[in-house]
PDB file of N, CA, C and O in Angstrom, chain B, residues numbered from 101:
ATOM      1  N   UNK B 101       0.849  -1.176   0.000  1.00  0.00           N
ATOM      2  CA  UNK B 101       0.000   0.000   0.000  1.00  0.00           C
ATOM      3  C   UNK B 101       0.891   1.233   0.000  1.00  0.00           C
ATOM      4  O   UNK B 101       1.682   1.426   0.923  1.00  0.00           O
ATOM      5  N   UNK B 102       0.786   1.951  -0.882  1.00  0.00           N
ATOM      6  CA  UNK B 102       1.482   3.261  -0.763  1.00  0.00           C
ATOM      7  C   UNK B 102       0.982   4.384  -0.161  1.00  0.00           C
ATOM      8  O   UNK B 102      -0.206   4.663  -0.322  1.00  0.00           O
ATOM      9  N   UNK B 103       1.665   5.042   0.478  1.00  0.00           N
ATOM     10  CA  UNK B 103       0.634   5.862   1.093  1.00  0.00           C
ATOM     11  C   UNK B 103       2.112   7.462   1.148  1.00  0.00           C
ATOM     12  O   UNK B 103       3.307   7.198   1.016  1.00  0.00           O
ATOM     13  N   UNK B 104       1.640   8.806   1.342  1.00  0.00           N
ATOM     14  CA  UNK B 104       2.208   9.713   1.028  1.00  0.00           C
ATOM     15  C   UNK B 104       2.957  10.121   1.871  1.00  0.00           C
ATOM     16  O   UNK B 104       2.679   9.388   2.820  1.00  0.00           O
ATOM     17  N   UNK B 105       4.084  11.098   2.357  1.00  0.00           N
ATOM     18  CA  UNK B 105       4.739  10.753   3.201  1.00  0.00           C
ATOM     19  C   UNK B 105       4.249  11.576   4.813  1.00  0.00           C
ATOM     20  O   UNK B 105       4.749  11.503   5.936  1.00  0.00           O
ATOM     21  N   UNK B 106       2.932  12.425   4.217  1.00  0.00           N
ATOM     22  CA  UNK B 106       2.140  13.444   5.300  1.00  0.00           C
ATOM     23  C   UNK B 106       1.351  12.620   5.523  1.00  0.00           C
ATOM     24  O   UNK B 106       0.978  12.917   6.658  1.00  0.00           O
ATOM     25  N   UNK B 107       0.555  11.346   5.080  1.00  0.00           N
ATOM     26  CA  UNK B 107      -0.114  10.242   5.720  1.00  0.00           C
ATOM     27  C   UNK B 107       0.292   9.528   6.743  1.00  0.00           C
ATOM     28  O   UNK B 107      -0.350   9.206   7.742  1.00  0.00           O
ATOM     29  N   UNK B 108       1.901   9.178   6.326  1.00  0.00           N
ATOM     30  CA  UNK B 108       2.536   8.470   7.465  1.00  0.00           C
ATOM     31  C   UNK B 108       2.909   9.529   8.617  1.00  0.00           C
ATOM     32  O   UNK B 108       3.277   9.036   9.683  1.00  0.00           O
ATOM     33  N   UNK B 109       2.858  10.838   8.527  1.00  0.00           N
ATOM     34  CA  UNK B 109       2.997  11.188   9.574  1.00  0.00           C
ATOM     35  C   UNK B 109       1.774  11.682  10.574  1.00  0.00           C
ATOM     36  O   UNK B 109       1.693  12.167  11.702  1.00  0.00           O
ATOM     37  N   UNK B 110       0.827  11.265   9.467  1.00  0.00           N
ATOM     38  CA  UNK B 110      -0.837  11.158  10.443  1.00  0.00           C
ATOM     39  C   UNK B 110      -0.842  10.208  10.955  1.00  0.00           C
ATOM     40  O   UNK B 110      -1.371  10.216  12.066  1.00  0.00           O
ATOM     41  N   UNK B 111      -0.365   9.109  10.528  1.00  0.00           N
ATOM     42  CA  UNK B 111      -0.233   7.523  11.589  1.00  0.00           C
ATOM     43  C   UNK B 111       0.604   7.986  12.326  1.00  0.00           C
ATOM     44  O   UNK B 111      -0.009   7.845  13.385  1.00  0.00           O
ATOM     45  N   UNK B 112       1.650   8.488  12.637  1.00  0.00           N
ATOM     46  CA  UNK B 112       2.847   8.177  13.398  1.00  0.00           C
ATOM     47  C   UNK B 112       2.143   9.280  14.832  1.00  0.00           C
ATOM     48  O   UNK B 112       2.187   9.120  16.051  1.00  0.00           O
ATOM     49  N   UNK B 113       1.580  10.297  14.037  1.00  0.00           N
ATOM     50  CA  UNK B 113       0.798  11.575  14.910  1.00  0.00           C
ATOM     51  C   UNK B 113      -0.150  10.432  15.673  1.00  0.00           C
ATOM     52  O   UNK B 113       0.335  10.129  16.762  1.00  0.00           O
ATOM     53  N   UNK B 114      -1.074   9.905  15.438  1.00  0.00           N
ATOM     54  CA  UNK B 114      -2.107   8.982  15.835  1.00  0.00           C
ATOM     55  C   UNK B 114      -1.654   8.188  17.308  1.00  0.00           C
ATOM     56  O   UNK B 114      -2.257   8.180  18.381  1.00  0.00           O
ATOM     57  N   UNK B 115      -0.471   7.586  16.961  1.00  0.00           N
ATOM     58  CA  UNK B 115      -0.105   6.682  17.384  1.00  0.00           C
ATOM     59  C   UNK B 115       0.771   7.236  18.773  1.00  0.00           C
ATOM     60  O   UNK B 115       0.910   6.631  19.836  1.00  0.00           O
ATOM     61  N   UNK B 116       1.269   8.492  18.421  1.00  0.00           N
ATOM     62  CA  UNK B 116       1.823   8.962  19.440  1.00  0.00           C
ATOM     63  C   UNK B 116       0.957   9.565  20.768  1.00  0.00           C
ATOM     64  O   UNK B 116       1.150   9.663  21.980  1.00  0.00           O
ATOM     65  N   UNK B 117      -0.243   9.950  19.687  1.00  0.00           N
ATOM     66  CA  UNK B 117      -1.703  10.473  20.534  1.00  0.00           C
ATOM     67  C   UNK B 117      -1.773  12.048  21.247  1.00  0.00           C
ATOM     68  O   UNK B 117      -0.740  12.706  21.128  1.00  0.00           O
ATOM     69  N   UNK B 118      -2.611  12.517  21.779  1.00  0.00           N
ATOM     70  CA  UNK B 118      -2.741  13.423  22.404  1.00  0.00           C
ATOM     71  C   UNK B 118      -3.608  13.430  23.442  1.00  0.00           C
ATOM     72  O   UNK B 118      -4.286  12.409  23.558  1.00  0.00           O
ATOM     73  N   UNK B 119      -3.765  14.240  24.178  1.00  0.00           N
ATOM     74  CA  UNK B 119      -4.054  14.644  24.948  1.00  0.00           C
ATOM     75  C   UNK B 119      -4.981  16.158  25.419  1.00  0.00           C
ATOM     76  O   UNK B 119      -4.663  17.331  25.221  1.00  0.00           O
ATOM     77  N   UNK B 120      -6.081  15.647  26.027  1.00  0.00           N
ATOM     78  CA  UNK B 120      -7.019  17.219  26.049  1.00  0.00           C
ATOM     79  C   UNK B 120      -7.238  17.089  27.678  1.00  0.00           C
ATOM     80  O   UNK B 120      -7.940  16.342  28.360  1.00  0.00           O
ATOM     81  N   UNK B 121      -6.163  18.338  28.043  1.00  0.00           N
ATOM     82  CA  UNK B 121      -6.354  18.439  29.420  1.00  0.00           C
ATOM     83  C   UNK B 121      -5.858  17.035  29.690  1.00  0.00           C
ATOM     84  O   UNK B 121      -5.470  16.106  28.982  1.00  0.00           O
ATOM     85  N   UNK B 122      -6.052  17.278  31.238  1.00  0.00           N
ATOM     86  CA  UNK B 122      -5.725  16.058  32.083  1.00  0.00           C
ATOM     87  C   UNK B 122      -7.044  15.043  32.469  1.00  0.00           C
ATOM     88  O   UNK B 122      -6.830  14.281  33.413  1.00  0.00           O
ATOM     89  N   UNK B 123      -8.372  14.966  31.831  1.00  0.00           N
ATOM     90  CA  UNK B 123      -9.283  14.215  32.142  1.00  0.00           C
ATOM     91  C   UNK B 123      -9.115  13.549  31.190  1.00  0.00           C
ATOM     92  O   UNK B 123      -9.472  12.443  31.594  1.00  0.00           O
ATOM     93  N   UNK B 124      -8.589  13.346  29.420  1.00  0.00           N
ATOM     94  CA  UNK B 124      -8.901  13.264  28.647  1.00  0.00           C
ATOM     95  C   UNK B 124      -7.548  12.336  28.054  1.00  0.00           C
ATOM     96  O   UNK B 124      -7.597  12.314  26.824  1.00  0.00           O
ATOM     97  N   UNK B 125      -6.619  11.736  28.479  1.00  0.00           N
ATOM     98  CA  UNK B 125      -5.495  11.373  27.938  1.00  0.00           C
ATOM     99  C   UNK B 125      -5.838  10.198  27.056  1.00  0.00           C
ATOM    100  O   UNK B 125      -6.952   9.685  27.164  1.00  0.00           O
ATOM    101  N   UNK B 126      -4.834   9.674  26.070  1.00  0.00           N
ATOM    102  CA  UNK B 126      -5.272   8.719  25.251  1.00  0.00           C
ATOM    103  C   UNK B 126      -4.599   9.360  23.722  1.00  0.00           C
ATOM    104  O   UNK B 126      -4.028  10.402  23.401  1.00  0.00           O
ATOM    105  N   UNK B 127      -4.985   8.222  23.085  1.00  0.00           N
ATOM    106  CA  UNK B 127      -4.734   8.366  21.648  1.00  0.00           C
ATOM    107  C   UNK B 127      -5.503   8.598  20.603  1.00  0.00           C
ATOM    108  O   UNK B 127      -5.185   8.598  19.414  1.00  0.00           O
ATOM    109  N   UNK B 128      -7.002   8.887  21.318  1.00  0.00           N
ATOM    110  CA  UNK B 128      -8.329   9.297  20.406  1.00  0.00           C
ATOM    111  C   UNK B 128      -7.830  10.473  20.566  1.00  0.00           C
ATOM    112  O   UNK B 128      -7.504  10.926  21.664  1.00  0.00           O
ATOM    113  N   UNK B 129      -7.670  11.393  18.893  1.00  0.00           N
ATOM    114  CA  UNK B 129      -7.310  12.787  19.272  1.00  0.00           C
ATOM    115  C   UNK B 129      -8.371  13.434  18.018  1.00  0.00           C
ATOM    116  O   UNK B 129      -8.633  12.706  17.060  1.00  0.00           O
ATOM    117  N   UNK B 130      -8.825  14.530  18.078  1.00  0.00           N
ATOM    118  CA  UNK B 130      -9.789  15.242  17.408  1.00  0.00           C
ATOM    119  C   UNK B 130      -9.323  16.015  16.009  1.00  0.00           C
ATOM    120  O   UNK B 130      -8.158  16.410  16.006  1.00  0.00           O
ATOM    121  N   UNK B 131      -9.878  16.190  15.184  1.00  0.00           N
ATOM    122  CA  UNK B 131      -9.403  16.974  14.330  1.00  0.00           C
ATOM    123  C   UNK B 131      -8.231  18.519  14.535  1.00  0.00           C
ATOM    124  O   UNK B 131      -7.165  18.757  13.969  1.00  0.00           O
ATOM    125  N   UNK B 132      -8.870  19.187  15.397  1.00  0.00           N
ATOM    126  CA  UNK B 132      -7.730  20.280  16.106  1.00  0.00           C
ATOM    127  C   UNK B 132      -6.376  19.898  16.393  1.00  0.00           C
ATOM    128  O   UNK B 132      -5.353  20.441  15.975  1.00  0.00           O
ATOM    129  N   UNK B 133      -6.517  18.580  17.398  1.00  0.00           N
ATOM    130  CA  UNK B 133      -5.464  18.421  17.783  1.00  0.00           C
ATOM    131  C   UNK B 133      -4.548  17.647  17.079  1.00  0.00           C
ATOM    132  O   UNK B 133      -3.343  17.746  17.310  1.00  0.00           O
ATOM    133  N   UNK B 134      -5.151  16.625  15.954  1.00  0.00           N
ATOM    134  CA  UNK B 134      -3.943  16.709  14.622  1.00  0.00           C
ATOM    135  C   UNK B 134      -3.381  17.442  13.907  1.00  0.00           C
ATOM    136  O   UNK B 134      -2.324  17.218  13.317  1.00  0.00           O
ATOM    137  N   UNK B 135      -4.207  18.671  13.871  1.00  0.00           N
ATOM    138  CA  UNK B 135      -4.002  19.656  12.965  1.00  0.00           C
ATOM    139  C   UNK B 135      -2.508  20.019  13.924  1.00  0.00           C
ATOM    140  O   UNK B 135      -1.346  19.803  13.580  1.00  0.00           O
ATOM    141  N   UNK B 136      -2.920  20.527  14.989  1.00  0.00           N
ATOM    142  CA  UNK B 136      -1.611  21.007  16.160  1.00  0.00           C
ATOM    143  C   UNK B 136      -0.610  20.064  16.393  1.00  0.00           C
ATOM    144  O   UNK B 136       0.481  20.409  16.848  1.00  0.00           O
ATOM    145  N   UNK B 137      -0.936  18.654  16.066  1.00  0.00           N
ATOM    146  CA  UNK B 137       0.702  17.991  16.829  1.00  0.00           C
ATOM    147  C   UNK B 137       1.114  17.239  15.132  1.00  0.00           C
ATOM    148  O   UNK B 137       2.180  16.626  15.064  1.00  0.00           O
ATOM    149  N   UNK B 138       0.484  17.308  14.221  1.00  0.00           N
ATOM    150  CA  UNK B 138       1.301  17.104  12.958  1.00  0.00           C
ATOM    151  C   UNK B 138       2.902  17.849  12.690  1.00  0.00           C
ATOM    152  O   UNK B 138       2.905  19.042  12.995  1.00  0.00           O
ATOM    153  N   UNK B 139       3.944  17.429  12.284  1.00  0.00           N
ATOM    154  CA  UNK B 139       5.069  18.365  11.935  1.00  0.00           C
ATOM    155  C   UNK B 139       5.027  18.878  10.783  1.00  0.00           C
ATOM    156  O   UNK B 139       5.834  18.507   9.931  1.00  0.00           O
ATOM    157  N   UNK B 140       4.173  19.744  10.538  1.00  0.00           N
ATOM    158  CA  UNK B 140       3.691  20.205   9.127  1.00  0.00           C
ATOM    159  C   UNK B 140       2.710  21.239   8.933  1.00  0.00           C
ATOM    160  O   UNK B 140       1.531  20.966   9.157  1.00  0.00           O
ATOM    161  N   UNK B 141       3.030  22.364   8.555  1.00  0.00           N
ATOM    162  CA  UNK B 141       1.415  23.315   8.405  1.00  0.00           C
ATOM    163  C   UNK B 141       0.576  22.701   7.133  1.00  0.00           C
ATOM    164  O   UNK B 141       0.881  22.474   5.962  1.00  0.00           O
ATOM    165  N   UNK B 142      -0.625  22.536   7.908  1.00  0.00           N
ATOM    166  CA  UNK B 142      -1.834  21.895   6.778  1.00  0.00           C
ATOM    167  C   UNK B 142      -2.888  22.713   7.406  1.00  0.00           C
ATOM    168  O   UNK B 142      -2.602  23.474   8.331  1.00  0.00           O
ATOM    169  N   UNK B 143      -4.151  22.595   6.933  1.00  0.00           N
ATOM    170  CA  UNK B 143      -5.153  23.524   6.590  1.00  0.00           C
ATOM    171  C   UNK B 143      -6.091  22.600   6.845  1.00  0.00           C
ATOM    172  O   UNK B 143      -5.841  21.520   6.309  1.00  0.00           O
ATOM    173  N   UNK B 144      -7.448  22.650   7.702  1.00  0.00           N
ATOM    174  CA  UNK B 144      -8.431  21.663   8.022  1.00  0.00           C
ATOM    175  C   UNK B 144      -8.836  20.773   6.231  1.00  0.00           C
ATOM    176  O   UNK B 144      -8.768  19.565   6.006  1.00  0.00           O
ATOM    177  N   UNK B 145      -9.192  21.767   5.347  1.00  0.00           N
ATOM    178  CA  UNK B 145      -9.622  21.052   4.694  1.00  0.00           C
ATOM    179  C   UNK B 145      -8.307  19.815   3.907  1.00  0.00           C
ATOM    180  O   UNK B 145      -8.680  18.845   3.247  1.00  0.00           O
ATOM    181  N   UNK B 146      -7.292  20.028   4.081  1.00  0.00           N
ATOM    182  CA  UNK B 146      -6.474  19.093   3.729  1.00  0.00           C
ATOM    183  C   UNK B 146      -6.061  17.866   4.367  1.00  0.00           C
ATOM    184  O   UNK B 146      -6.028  16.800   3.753  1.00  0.00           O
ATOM    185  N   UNK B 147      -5.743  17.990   5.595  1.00  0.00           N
ATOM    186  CA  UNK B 147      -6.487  17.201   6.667  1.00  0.00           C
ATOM    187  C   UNK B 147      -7.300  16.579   6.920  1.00  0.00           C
ATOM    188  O   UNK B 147      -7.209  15.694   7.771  1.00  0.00           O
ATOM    189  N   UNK B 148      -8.410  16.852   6.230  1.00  0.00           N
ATOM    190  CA  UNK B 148      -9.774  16.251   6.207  1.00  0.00           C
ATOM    191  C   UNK B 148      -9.468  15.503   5.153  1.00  0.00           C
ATOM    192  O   UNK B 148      -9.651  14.292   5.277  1.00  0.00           O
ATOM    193  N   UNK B 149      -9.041  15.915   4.126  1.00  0.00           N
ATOM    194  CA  UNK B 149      -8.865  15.024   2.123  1.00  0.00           C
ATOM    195  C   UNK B 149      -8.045  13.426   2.873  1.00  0.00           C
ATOM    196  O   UNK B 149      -8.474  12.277   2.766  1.00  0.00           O
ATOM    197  N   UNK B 150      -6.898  13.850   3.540  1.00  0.00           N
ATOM    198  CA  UNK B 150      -5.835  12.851   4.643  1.00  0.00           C
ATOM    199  C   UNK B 150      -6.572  11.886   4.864  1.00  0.00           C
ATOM    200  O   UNK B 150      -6.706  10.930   4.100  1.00  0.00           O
ATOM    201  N   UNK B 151      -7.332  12.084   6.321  1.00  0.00           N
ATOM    202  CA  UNK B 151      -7.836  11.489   6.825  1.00  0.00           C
ATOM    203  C   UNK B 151      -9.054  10.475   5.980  1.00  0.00           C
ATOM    204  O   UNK B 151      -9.077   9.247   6.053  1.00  0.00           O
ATOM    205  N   UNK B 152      -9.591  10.946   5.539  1.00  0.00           N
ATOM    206  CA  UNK B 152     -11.004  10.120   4.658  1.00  0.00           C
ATOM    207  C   UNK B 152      -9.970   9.385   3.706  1.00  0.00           C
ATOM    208  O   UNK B 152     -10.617   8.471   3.194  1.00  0.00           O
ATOM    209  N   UNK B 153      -8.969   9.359   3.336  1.00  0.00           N
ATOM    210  CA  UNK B 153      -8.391   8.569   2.118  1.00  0.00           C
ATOM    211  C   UNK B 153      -7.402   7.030   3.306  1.00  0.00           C
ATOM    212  O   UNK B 153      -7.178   5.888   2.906  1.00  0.00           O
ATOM    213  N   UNK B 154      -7.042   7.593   4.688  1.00  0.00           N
ATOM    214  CA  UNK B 154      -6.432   6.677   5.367  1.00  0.00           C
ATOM    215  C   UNK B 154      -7.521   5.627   5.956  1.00  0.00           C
ATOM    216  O   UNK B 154      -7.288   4.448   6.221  1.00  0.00           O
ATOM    217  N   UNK B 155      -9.165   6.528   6.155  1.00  0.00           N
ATOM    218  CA  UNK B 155     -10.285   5.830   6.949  1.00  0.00           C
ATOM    219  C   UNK B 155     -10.500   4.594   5.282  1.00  0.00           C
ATOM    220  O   UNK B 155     -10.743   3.392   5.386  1.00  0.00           O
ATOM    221  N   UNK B 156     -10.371   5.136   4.296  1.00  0.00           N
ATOM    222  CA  UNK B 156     -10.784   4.065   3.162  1.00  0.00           C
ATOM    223  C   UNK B 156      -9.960   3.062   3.284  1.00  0.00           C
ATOM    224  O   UNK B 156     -10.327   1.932   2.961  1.00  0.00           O
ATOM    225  N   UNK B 157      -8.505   3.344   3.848  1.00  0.00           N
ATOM    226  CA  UNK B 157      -7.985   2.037   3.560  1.00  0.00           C
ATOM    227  C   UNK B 157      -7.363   1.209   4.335  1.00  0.00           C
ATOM    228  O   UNK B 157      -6.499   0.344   4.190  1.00  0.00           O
ATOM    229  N   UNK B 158      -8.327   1.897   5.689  1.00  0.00           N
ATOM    230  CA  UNK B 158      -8.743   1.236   6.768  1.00  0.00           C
ATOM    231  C   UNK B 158      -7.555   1.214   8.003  1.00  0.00           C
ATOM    232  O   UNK B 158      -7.529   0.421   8.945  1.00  0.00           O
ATOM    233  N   UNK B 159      -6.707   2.170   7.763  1.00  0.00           N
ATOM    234  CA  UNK B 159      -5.701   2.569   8.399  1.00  0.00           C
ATOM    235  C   UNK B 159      -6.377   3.145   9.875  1.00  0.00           C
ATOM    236  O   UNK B 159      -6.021   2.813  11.005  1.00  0.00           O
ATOM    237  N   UNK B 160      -7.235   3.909   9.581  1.00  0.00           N
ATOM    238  CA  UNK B 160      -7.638   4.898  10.908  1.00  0.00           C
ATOM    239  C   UNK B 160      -9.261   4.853  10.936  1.00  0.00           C
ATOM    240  O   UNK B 160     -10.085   5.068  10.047  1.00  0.00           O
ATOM    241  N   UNK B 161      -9.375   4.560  12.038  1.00  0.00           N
ATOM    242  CA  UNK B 161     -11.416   4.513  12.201  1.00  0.00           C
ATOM    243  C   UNK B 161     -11.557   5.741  12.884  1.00  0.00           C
ATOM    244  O   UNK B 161     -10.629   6.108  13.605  1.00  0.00           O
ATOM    245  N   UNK B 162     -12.729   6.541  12.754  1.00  0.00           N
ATOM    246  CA  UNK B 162     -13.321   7.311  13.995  1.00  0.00           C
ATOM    247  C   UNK B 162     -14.250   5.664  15.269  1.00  0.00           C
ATOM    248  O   UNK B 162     -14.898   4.623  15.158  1.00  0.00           O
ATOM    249  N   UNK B 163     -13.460   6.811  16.573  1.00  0.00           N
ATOM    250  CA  UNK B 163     -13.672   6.165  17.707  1.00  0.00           C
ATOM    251  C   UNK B 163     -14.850   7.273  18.221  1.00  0.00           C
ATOM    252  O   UNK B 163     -14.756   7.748  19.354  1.00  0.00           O
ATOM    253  N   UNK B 164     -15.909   7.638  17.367  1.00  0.00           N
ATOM    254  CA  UNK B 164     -16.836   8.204  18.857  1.00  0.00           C
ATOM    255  C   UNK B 164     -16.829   9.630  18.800  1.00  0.00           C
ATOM    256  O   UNK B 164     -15.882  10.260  18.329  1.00  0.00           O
ATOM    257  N   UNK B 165     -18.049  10.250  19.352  1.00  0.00           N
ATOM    258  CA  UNK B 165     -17.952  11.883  19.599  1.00  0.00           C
ATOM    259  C   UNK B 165     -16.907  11.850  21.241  1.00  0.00           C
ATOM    260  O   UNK B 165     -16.300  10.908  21.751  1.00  0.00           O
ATOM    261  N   UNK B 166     -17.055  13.279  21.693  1.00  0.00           N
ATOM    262  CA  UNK B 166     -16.580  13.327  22.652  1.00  0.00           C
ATOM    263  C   UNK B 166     -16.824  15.180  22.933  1.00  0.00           C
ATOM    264  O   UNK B 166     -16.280  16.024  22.220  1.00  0.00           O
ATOM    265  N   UNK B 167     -17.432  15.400  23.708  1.00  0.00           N
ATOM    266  CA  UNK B 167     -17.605  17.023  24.074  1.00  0.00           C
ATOM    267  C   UNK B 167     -16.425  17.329  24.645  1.00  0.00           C
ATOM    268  O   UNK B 167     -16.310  17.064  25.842  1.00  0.00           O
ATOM    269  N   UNK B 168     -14.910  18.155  23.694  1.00  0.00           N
ATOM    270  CA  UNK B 168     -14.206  18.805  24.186  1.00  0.00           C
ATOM    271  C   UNK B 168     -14.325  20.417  23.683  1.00  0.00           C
ATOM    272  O   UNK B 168     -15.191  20.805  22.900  1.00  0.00           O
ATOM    273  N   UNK B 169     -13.245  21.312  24.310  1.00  0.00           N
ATOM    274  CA  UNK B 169     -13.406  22.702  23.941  1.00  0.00           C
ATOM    275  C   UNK B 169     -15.089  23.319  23.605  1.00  0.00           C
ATOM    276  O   UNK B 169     -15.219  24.057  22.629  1.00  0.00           O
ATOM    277  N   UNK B 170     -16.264  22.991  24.414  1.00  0.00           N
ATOM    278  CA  UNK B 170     -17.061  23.296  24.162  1.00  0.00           C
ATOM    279  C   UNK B 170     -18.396  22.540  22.958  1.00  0.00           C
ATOM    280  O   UNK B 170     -19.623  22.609  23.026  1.00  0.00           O
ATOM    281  N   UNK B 171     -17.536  21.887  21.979  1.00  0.00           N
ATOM    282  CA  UNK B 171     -18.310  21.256  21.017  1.00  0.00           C
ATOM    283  C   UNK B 171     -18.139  20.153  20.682  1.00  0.00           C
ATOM    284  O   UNK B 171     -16.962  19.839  20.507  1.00  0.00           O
ATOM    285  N   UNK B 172     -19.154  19.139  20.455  1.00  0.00           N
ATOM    286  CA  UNK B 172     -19.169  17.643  20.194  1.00  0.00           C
ATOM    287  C   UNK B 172     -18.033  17.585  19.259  1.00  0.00           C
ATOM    288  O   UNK B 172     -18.196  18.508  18.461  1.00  0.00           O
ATOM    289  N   UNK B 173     -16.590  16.709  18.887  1.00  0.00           N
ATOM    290  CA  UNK B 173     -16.152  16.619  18.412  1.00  0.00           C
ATOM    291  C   UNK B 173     -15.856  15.072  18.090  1.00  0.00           C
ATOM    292  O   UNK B 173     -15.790  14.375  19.103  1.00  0.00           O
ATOM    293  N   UNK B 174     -15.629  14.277  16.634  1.00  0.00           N
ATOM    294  CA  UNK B 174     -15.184  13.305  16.339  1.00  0.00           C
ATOM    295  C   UNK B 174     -13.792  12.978  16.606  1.00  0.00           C
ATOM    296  O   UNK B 174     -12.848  13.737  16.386  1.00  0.00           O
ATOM    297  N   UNK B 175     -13.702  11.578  17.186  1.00  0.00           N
ATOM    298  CA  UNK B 175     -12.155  11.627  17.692  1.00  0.00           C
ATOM    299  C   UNK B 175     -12.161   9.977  16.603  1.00  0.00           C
ATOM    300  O   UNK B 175     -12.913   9.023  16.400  1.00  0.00           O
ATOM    301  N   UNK B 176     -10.387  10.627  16.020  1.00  0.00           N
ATOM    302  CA  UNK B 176     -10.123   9.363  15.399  1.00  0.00           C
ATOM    303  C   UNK B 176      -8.878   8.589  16.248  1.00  0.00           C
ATOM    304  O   UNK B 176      -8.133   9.095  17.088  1.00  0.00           O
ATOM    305  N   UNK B 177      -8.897   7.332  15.800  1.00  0.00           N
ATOM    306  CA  UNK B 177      -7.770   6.397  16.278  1.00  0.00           C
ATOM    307  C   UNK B 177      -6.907   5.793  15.130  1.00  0.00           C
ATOM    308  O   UNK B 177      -7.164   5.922  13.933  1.00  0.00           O
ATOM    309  N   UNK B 178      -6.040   5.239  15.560  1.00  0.00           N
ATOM    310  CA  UNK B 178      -5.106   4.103  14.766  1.00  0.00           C
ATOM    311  C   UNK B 178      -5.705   2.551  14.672  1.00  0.00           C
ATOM    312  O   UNK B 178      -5.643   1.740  15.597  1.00  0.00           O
ATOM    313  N   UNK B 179      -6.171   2.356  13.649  1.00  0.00           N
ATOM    314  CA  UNK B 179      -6.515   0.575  13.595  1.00  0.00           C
ATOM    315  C   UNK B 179      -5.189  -0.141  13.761  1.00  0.00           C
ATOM    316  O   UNK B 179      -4.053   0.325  13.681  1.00  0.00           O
ATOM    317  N   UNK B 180      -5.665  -1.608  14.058  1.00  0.00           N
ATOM    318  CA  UNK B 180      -4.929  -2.595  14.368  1.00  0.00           C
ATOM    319  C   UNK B 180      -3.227  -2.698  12.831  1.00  0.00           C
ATOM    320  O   UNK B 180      -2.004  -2.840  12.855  1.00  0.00           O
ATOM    321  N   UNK B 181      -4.498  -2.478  11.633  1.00  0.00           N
ATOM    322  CA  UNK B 181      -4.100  -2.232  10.028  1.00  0.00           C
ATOM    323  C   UNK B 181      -3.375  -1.681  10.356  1.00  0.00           C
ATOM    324  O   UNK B 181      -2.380  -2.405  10.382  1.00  0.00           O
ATOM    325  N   UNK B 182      -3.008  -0.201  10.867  1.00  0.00           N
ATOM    326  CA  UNK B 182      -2.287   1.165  10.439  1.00  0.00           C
ATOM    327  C   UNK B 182      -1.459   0.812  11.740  1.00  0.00           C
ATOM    328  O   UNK B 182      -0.613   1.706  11.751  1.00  0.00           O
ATOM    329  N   UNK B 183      -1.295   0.249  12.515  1.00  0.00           N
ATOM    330  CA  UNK B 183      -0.058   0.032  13.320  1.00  0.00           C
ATOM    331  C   UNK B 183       0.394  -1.185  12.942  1.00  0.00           C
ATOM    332  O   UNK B 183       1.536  -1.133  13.396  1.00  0.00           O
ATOM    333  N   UNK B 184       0.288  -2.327  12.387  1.00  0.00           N
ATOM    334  CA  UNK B 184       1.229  -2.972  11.416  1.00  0.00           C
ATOM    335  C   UNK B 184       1.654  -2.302  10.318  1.00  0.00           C
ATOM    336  O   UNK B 184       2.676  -2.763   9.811  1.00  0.00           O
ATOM    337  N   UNK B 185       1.164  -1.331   9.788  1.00  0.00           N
ATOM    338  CA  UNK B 185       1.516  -0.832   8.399  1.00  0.00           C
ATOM    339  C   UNK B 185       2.944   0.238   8.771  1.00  0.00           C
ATOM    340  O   UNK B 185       3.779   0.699   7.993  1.00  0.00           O
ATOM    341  N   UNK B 186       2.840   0.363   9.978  1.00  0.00           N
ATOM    342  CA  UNK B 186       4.079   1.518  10.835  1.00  0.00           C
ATOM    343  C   UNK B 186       4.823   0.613  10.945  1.00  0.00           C
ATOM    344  O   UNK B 186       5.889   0.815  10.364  1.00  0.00           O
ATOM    345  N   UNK B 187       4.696  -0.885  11.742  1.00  0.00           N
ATOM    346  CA  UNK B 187       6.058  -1.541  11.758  1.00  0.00           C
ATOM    347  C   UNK B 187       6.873  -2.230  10.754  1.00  0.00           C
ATOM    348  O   UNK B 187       7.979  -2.677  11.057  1.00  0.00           O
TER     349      UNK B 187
END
């Protein structure tokens, strides 16, 4: 599977995870906070193009809403797929 080299650093981002506040730790991280811990300036909507092309190929699932910063937000994860595809 080929994948681009700002994809792999959405897995590698994923995998490393984030964190919202101290109630909230884990590796489900929200659109914002990929946008913020990627090593790369990207732009939501590019990010978004990312993500929906890694969820097709089954690299990354959304895990669930979650009410942070005020608004229901979708939090994605790393599949089982996309952490063999890292090692």
């Amino acid at each position: 599977m080929n994948l681009t080299k700002k994809q792999r650093m959405i897995l590698k981002t994923l995998v490393a995870g984030g964190s919202y506040e101290k109630e909230h730790p884990g590796r489900h991280m929200d659109l914002d906070q990929i946008i913020k811990k990627v090593p790369y300036e990207v732009t939501k909507p590019a990010i978004q193009f990312s993500l929906r092309s890694l969820k097709e190929k089954g690299l990354i699932k959304k895990s669930g809403y979650q009410k942070r910063r005020g608004a229901s937000r979708c939090l994605w994860v790393i599949t089982d797929k996309g952490s063999l595809y890292l090692s």
